[in-house]
N, C-alpha and C positions, 0 to 999 in steps of 0.2 A: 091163661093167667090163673094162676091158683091164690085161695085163700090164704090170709096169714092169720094168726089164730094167734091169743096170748091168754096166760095161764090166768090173770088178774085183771079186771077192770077197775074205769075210776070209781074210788069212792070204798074198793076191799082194804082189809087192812091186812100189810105183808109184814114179815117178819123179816129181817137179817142180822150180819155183823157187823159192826161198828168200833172198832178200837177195842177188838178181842170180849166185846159186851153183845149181848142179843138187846135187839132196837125192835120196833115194830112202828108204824103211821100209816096212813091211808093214802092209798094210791090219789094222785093229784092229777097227774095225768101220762099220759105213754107215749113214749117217742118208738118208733119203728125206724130201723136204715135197711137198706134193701141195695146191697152192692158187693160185687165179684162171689158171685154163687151164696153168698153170707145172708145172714139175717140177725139182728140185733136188734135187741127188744130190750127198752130200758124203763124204770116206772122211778115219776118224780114223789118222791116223798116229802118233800119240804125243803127250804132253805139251809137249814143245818145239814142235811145229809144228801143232799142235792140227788141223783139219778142213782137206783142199785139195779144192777142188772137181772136179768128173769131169772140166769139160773144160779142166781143169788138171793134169792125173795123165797118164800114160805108162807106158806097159809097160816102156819101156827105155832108155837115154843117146842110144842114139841116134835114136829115133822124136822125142821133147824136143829135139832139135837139130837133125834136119830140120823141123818146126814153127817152130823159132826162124831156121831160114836160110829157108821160106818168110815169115813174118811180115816181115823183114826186106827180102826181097826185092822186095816188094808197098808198103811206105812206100817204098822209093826208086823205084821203078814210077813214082810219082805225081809227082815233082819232075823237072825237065829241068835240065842243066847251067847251061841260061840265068837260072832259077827262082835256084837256087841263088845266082848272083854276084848276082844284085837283090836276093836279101836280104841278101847279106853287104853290098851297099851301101848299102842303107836303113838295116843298123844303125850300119855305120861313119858316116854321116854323123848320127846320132840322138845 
């Protein structure tokens, strides 16, 4: 049997997203599931924002903000300027 290990206990205060806004509350308490090779880890923040998942929580504003300027970074990665105006033309002409 091995450990399970989680990034936040009760009582730390995580940070996430919530209807496109950064939230943050103090972990309440932690539910672990443990099924089909999986593991899910989820911490209660309170009644308004009920369970955010572990690899949706942050230690801090700004740890949540560099995740969101990498994430962000990495879709535009993927498109070229050229990508870009063929779509805009595919849809103006649609």
């Amino acid at each position: 049997m091995s450990d399970i290990s989680t990034k936040f206990s009760v009582g730390d205060t995580i940070y996430f997203l919530w209807g496109h806004q950064i939230h943050y509350g103090p972990v309440k308490s932690i539910q672990v599931r443990v099924g089909g090779g999986n593991i899910s880890i989820r911490y209660e923040v309170g009644l308004l924002y009920g369970y955010i998942y572990e690899d949706s929580a942050y230690a801090s504003q700004q740890e949540l903000i560099s995740h969101l300027e990498k994430t962000a970074s990495k879709t535009i990665d993927r498109f070229t300027i050229d990508d870009l105006i063929a779509e805009r033309n595919k849809n103006a002409q649609s």
